[in-house]
C-alpha positions as CSV (number, residue, x, y, z in Angstrom):
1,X,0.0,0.0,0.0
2,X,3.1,2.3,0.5
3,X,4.8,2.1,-2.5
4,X,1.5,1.8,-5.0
5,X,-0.7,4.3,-3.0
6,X,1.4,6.4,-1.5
7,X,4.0,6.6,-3.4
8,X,1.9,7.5,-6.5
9,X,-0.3,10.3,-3.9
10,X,3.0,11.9,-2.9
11,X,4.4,12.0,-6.5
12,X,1.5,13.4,-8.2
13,X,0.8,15.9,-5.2
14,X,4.6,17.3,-6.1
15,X,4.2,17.4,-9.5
16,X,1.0,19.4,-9.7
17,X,2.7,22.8,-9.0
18,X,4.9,22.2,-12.4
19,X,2.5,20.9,-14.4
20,X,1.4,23.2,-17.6
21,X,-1.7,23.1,-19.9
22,X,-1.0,19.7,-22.1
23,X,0.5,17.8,-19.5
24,X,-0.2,14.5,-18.8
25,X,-0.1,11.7,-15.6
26,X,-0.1,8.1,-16.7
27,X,-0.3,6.1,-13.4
28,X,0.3,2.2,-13.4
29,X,-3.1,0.5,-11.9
30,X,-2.7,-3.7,-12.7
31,X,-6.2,-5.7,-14.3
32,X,-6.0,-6.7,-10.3
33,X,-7.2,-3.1,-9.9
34,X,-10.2,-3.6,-12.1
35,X,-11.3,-7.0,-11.1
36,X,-10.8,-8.8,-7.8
37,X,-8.2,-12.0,-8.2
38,X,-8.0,-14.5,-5.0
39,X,-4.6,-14.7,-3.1
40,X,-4.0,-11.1,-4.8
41,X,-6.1,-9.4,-1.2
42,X,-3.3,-6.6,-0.6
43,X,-2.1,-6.0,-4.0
44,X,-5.9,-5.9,-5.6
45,X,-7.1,-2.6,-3.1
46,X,-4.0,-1.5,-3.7
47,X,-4.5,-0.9,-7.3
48,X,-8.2,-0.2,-6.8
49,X,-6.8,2.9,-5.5
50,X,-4.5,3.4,-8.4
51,X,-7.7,3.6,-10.7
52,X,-10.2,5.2,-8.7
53,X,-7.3,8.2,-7.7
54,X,-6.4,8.1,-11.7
55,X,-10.0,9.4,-12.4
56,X,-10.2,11.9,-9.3
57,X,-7.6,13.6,-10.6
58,X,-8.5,13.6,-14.3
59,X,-11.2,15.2,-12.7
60,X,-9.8,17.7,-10.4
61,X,-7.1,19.0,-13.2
62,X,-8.8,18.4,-16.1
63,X,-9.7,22.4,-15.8
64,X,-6.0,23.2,-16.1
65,X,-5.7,21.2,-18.8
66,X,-3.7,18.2,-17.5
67,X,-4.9,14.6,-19.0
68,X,-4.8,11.6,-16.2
69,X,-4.9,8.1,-17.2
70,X,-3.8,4.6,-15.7
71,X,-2.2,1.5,-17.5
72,X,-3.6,-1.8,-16.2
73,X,-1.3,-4.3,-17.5
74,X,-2.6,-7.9,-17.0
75,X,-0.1,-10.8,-16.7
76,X,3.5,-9.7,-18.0
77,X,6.9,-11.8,-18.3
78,X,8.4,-10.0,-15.3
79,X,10.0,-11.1,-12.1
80,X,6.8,-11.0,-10.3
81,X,5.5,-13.3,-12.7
82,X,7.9,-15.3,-13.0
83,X,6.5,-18.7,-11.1
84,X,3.9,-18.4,-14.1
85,X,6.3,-17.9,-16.7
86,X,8.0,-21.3,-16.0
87,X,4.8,-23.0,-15.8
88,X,2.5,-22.7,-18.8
89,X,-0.3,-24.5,-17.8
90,X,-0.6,-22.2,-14.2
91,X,-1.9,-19.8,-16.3
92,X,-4.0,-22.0,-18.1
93,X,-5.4,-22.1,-14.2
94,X,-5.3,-18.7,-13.7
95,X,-6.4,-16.7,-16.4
96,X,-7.9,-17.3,-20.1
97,X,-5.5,-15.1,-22.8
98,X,-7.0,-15.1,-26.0
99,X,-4.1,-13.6,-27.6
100,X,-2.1,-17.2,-26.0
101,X,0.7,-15.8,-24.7
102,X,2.0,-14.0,-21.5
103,X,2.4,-10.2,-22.5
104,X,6.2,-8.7,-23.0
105,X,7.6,-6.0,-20.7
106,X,8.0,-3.7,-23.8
107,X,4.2,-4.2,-24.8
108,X,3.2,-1.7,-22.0
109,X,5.7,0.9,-22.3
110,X,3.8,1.3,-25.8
111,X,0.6,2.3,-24.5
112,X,2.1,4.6,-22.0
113,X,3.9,6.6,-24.9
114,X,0.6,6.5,-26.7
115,X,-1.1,8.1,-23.2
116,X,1.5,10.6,-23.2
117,X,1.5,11.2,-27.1
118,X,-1.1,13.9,-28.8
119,X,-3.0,11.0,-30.1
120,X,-4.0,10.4,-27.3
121,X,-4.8,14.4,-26.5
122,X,-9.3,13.6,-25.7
123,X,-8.3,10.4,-23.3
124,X,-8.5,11.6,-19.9
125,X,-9.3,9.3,-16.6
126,X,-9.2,6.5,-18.7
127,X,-7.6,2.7,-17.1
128,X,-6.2,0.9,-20.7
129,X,-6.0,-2.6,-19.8
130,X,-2.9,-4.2,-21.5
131,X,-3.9,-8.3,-20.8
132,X,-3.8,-9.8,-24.4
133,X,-7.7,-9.8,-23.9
134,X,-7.8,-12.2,-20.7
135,X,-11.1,-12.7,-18.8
């Protein structure tokens, strides 16, 4: 709760003085932020959070023109993941991909730069999910 709430609170509060018209926030929320995962009960509220303070702020500096959103990456080959990585057929268990695969670290870093891009300049308090299409 520290690091995810907190730390995202305390970083945005100290940004907000610096911020200028066309800025934009692009917090990272999980799919475990969206929808409630057993064995995940800290790390799910925690990224509840995440989502619901992404669109409270969206909110609150829309006006100034600042654009909020949150990635929600789904299951991703990281460290974290990594018990899931090595065993296929736990995700199988887990979590129905219809894309078939685990997603690549690299694949959410592209929907952040689109968040941050001027394609992206009428998407504010918006959660993209980045989960291959899982259920």
């Amino acid at each position: 709760m520290n690091t995810n709430v907190n730390g995202t609170f305390y970083i945005t509060r100290a940004s907000i003085p610096h911020l200028k018209p066309g800025s934009t926030i692009v917090n990272v929320s999980s799919t475990a932020g969206l929808t409630p995962a057993p064995n995940f009960g800290p790390y799910c509220p925690s990224k509840y959070a995440i989502t619901g303070f992404t669109k409270c702020m969206a909110m609150e500096l829309g006006p100034m023109g600042v654009r909020v959103n949150a990635v929600a990456p789904g299951f991703i080959n990281t460290p974290t993941n990594s018990k899931i990585v090595e065993q296929p057929e736990a995700v199988e268990e887990v979590v129905t991909i219809p894309l078939t695969r685990i997603g690549e670290p690299e694949e959410v870093p592209d929907v952040v730069a689109f968040l941050m891009s001027e394609e992206s300049k009428y998407v504010s308090g918006s959660v993209v999910e980045v989960h291959g299409g899982a259920l």
